[in-house]
MDTraj code that builds the backbone (N, CA, C; nanometers):
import mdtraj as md
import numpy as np

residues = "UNK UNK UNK UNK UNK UNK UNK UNK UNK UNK UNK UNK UNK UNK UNK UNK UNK UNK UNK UNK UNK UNK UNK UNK UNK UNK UNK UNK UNK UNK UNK UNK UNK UNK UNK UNK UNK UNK UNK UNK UNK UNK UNK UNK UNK UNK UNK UNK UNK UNK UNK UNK UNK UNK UNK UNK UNK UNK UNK UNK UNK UNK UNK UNK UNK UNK UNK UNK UNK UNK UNK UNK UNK UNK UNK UNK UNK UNK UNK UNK UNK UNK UNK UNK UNK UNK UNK UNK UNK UNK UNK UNK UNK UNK UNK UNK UNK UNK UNK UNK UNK UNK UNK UNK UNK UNK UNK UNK UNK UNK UNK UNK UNK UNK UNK UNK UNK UNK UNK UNK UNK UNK UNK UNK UNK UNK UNK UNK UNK UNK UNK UNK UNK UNK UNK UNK UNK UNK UNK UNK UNK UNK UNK UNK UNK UNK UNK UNK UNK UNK UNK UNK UNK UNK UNK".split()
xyz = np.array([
    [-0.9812, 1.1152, 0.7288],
    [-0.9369, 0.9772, 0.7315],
    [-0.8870, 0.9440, 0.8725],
    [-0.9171, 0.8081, 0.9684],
    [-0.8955, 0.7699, 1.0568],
    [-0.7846, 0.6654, 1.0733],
    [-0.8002, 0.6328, 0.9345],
    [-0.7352, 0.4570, 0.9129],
    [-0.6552, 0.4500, 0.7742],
    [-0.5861, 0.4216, 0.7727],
    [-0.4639, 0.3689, 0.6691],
    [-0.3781, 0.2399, 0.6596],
    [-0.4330, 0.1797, 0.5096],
    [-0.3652, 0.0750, 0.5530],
    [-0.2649, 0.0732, 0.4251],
    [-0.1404, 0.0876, 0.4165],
    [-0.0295, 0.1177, 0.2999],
    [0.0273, -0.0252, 0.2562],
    [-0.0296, -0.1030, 0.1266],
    [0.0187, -0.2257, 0.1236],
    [0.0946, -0.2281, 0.0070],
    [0.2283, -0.2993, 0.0031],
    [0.3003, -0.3060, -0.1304],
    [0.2945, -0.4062, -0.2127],
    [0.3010, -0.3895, -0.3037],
    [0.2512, -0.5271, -0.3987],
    [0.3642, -0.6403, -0.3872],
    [0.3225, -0.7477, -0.4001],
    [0.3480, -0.8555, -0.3554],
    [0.4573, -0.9001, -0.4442],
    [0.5780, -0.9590, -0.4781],
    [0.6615, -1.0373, -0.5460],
    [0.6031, -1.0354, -0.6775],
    [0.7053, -0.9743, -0.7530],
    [0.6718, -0.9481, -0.9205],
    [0.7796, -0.9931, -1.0090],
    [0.7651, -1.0689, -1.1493],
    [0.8764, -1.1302, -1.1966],
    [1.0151, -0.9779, -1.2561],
    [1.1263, -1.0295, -1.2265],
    [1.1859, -0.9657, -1.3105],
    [1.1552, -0.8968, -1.4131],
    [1.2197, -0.7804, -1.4120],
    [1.2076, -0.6645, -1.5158],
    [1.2833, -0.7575, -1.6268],
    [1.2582, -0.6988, -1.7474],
    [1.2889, -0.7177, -1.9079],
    [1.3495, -0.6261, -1.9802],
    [1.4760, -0.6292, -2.0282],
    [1.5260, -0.5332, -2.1431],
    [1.3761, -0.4979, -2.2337],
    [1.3423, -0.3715, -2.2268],
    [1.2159, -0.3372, -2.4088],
    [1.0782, -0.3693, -2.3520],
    [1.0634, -0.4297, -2.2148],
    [0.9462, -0.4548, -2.1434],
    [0.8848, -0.3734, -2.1012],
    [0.7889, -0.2687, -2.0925],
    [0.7943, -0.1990, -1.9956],
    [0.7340, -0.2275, -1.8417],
    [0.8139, -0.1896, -1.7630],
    [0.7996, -0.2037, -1.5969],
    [0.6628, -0.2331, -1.5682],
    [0.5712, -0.1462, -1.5983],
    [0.4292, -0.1245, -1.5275],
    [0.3681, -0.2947, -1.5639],
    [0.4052, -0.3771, -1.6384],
    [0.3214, -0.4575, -1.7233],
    [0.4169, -0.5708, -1.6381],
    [0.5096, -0.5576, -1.5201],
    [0.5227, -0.6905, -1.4663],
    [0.4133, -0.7471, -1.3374],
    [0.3965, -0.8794, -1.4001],
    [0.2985, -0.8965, -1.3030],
    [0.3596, -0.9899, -1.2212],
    [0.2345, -1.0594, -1.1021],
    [0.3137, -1.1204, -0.9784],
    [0.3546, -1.2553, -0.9748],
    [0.4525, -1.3267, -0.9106],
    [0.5351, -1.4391, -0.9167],
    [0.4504, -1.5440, -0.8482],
    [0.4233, -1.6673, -0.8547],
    [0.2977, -1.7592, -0.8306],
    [0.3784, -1.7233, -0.6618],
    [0.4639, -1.7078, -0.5958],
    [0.5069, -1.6806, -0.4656],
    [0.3983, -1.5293, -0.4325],
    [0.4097, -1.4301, -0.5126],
    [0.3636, -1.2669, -0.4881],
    [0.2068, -1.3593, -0.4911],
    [0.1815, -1.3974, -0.5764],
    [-0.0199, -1.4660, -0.5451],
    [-0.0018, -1.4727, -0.4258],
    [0.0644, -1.6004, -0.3912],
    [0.0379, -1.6383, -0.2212],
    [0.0795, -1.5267, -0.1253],
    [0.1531, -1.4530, -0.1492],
    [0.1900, -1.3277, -0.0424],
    [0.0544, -1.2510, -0.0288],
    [-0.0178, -1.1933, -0.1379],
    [-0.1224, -1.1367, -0.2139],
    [-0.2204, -1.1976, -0.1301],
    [-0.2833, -1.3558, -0.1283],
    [-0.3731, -1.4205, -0.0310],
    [-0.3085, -1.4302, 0.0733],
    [-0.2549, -1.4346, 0.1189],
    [-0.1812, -1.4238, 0.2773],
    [-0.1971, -1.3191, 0.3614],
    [-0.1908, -1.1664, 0.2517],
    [-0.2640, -1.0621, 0.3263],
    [-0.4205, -1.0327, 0.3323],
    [-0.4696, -1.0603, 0.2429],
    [-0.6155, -1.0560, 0.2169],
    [-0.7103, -1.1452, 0.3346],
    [-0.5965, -1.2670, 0.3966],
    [-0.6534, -1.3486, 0.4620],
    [-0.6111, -1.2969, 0.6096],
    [-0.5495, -1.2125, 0.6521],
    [-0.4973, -1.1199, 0.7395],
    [-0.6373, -1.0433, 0.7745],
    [-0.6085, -0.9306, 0.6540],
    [-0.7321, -0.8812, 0.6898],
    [-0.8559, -0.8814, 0.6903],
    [-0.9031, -1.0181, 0.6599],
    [-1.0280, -1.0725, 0.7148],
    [-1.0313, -1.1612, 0.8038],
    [-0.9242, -1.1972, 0.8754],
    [-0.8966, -1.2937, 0.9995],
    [-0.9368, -1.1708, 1.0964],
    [-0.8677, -1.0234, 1.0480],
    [-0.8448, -0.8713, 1.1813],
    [-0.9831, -0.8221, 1.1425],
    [-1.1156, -0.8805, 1.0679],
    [-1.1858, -0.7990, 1.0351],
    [-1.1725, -0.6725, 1.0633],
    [-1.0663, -0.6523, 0.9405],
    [-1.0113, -0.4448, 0.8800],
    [-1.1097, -0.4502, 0.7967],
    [-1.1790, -0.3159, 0.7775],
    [-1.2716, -0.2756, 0.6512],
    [-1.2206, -0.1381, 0.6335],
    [-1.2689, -0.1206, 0.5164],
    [-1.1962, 0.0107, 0.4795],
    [-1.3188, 0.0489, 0.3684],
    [-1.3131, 0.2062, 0.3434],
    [-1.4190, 0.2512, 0.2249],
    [-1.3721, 0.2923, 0.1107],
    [-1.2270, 0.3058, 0.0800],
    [-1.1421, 0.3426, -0.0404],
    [-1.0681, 0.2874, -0.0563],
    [-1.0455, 0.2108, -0.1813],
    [-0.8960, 0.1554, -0.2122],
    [-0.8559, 0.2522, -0.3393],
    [-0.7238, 0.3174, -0.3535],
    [-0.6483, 0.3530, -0.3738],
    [-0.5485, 0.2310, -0.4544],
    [-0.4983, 0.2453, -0.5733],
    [-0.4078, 0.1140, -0.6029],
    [-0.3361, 0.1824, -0.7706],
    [-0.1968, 0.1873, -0.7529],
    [-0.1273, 0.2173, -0.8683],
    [-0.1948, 0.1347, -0.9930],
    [-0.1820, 0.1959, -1.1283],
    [-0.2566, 0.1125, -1.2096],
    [-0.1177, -0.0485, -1.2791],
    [-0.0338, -0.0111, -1.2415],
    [0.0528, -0.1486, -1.2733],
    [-0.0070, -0.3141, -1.2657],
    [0.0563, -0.3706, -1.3351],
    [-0.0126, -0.5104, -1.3381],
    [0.0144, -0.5533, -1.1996],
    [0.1232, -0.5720, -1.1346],
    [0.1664, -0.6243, -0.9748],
    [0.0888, -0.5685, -0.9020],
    [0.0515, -0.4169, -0.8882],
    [-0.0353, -0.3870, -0.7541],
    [-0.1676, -0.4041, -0.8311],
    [-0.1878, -0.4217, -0.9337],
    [-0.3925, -0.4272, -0.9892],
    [-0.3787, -0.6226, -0.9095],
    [-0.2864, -0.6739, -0.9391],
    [-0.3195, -0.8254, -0.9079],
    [-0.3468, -0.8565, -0.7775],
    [-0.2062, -0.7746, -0.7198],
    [-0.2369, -0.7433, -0.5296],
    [-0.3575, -0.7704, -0.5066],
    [-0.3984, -0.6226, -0.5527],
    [-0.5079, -0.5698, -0.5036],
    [-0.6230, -0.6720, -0.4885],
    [-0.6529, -0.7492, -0.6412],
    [-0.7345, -0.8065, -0.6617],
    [-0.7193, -0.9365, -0.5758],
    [-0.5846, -1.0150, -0.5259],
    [-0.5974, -1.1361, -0.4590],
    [-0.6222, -1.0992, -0.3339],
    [-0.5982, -0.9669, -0.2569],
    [-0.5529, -0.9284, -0.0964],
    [-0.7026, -0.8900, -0.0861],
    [-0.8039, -0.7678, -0.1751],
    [-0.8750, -0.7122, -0.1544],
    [-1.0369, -0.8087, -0.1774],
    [-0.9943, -0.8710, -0.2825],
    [-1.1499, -0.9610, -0.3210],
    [-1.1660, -0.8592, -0.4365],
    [-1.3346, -0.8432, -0.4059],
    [-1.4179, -0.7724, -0.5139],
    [-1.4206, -0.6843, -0.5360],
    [-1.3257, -0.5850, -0.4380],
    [-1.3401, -0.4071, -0.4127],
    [-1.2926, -0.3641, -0.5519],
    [-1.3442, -0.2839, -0.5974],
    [-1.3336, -0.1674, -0.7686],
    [-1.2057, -0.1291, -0.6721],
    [-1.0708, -0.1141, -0.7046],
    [-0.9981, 0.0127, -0.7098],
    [-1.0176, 0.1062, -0.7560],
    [-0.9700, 0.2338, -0.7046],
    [-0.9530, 0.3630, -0.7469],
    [-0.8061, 0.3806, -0.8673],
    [-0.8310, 0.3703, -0.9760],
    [-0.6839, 0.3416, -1.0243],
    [-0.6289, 0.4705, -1.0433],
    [-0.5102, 0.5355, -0.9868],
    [-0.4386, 0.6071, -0.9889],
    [-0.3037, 0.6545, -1.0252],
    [-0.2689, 0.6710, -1.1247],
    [-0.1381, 0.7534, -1.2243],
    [-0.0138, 0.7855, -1.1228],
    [-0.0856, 0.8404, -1.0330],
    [0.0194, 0.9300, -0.9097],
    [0.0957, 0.8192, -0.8176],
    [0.0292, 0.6947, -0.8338],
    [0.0938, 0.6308, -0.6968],
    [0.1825, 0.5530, -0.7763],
    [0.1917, 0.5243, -0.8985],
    [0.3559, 0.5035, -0.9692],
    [0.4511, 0.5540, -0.9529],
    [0.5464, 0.5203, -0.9030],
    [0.6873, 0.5842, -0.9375],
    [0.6804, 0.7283, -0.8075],
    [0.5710, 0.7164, -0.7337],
    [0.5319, 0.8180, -0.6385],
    [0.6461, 0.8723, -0.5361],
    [0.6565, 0.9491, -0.4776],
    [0.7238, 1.0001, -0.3868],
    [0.6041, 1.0400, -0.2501],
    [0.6987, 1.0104, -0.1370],
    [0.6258, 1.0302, -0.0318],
    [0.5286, 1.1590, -0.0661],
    [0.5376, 1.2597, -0.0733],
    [0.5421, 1.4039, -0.1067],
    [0.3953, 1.3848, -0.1849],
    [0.4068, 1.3025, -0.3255],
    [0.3048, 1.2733, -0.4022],
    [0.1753, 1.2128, -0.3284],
    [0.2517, 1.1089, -0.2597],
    [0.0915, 0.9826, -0.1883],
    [0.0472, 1.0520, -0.1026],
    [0.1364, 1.1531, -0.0198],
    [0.0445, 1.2575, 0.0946],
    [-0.0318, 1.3240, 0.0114],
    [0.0012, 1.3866, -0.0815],
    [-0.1361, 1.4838, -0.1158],
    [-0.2424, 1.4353, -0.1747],
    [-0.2198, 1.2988, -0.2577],
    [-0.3294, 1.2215, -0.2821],
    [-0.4036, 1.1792, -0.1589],
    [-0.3450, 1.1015, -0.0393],
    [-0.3779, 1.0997, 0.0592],
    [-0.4923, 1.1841, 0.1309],
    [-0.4268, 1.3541, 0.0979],
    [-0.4919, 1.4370, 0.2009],
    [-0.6438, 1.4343, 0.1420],
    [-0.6416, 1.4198, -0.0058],
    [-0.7775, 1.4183, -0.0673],
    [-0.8497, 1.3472, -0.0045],
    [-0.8327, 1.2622, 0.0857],
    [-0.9421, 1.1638, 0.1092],
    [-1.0073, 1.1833, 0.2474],
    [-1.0409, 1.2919, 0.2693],
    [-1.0819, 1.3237, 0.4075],
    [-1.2682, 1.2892, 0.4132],
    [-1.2992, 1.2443, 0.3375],
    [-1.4190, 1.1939, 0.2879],
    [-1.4544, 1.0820, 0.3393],
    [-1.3519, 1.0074, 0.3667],
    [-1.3976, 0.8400, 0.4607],
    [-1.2921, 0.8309, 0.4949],
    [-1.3317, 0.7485, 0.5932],
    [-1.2785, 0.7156, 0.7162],
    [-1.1799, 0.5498, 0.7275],
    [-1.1758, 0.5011, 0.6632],
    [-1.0656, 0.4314, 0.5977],
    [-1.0061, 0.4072, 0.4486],
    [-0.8840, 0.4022, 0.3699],
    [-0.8261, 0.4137, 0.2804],
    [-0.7011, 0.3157, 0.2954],
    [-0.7131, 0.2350, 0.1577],
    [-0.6227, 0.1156, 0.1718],
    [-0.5102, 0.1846, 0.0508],
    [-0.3998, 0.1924, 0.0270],
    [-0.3492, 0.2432, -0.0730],
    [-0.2502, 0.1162, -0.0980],
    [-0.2795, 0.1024, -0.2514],
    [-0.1514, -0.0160, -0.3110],
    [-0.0818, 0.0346, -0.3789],
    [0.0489, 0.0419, -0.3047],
    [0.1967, 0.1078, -0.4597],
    [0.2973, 0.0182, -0.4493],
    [0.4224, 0.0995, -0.4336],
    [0.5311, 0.0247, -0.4396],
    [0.6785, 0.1105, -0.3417],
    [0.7470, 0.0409, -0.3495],
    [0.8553, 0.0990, -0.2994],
    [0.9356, 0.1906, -0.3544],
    [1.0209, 0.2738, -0.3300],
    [1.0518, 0.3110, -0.1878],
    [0.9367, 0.4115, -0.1608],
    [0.8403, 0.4785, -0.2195],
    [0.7682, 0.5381, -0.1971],
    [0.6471, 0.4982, -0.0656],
    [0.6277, 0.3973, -0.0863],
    [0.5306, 0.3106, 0.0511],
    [0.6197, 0.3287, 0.1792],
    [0.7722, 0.2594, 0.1838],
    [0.7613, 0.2824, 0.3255],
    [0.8617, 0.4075, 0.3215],
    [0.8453, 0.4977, 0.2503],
    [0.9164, 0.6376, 0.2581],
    [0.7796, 0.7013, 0.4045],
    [0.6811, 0.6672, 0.3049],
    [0.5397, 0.6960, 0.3483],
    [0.5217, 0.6849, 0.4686],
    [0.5362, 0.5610, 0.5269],
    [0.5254, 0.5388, 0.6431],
    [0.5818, 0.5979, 0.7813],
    [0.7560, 0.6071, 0.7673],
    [0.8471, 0.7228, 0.8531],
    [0.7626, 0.8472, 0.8288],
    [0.6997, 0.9322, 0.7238],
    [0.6832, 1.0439, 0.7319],
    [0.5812, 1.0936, 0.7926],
    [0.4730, 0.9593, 0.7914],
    [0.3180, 0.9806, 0.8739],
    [0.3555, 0.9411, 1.0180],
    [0.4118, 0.8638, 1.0604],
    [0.4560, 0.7984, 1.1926],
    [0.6217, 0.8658, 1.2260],
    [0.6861, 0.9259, 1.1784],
    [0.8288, 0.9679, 1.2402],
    [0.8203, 1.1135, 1.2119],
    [0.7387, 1.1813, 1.0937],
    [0.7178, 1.2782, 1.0573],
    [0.8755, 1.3292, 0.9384],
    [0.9714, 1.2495, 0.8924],
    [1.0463, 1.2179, 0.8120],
    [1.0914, 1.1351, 0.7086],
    [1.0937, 1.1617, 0.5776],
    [1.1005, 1.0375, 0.4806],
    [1.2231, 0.9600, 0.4833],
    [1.3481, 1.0265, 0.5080],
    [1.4375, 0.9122, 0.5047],
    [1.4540, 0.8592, 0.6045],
    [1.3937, 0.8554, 0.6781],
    [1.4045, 0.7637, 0.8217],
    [1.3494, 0.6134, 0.8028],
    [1.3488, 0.5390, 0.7388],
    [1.2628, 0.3764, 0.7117],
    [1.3174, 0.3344, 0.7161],
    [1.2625, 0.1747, 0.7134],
    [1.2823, 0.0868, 0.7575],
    [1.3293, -0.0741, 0.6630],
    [1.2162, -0.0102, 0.5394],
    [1.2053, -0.1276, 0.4499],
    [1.0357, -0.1944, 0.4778],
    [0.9982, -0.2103, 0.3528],
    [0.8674, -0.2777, 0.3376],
    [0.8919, -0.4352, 0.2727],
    [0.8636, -0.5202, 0.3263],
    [0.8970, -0.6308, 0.1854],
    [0.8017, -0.5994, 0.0848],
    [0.8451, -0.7154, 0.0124],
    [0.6651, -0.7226, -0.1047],
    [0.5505, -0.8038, -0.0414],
    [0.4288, -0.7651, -0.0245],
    [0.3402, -0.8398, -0.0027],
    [0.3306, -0.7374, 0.1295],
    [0.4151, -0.6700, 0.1711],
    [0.3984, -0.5919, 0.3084],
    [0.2567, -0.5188, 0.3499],
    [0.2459, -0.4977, 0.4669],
    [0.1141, -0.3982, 0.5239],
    [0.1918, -0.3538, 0.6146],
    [0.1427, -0.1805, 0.6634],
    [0.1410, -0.1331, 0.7168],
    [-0.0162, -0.0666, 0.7476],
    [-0.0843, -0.0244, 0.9040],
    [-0.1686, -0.0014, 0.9178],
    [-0.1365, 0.1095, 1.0089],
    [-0.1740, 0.2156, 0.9862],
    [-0.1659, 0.3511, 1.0699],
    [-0.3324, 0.3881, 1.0771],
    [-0.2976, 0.4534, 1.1850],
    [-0.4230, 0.5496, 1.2888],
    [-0.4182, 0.6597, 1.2931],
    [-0.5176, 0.7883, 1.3011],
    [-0.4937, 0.8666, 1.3008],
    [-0.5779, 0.9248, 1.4046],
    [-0.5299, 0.9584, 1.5371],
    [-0.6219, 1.0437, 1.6399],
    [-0.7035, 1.1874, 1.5637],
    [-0.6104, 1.2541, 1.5147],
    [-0.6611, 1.3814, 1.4640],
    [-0.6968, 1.4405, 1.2981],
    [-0.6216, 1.4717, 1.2995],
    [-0.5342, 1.5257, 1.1379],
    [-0.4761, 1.4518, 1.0764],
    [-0.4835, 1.4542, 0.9510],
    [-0.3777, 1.3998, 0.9109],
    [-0.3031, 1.4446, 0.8627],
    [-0.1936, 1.3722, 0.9603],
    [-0.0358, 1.5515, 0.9384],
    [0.0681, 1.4260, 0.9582],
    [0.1831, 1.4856, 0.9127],
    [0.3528, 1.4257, 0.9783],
    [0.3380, 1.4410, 1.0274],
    [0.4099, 1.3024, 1.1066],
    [0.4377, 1.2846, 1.2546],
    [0.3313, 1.2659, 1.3355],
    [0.1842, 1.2334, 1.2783],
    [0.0650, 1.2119, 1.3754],
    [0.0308, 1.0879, 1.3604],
    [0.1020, 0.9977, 1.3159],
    [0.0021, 0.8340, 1.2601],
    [0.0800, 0.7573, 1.3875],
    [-0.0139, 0.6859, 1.4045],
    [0.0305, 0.5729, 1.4759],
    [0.0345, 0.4626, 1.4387],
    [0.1327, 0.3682, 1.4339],
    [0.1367, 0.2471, 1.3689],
    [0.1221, 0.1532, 1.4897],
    [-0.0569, 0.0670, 1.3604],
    [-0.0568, -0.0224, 1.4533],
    [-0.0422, -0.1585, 1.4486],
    [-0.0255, -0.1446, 1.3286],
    [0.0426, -0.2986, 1.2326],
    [0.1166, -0.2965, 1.1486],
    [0.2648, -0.3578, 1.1251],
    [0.3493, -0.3510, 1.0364],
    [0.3362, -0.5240, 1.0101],
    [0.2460, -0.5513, 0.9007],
    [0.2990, -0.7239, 0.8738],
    [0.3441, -0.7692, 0.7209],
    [0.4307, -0.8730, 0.7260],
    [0.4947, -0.9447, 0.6129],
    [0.4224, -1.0285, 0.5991],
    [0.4270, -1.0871, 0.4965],
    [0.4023, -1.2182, 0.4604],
    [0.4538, -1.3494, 0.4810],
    [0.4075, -1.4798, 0.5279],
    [0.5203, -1.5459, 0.5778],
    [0.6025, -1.5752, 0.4361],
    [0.7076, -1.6350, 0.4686],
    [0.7476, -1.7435, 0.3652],
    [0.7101, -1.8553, 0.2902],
])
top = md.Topology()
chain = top.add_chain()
for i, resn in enumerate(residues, 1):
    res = top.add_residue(resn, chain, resSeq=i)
    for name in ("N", "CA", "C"):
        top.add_atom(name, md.element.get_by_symbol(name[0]), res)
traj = md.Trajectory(xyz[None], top)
């Protein structure tokens, strides 16, 4: 993998007493965050060959307003994930050469300090709707990413 782009799902309604979590989906604000990035990265013509995306209703919607038509890869692991977890899913993907991954926090920008600072508690904060885009000269190891886009969504 050369390219990483770590996006968090966009503004999701309040949790519910008896609800369960995975089944909140996004706030007509998280849509527009959702097209706001999608329109990002086809303004930066970014392409990528894997998307990666927690199976929750908030990041499947992400995915679907930011990404267009792309099939996600739906994945179990990037729920409730720990840095620790998304790297080794991560490392699996040495197969192509870009990988978009949709989760959530704190695990996303845990993610980010550990590929770019080579430490997880070192962050910063992701909003919702966030991107991060890392590079990778070599390997993909801690402490080797280079970040070359950190963007929000406007308001």
């Amino acid at each position: 993998m050369r390219e990483l782009i770590l996006l968090r799902h966009a503004e999701a309604e309040a949790g519910r007493d008896g609800k369960d979590d995975r089944e909140r989906k996004l706030t007509e604000h998280g849509q527009r965050e959702s097209r706001a990035a999608g329109a990002w990265l086809a303004e930066h013509k970014i392409k990528y060959d894997r998307v990666l995306c927690s199976p929750s209703a908030r990041t499947r919607e992400t995915a679907a307003l930011a990404l267009g038509q792309v099939e996600p890869l739906y994945e179990e692991a990037i729920y409730d994930a720990t840095p620790g977890d998304l790297y080794e899913l991560l490392d699996q993907q040495s197969d192509v050469e870009r990988v978009v991954l949709v989760g959530h926090n704190p695990g996303i920008e845990q993610l980010v300090a550990f590929l770019v600072e080579g430490r997880s508690e070192d962050y910063r904060g992701m909003p919702p709707g966030g991107m991060a885009r890392l590079a990778f000269d070599g390997n993909f190891e801690p402490g080797k990413a280079k970040l070359e886009t950190f963007w929000s969504p406007p308001n």
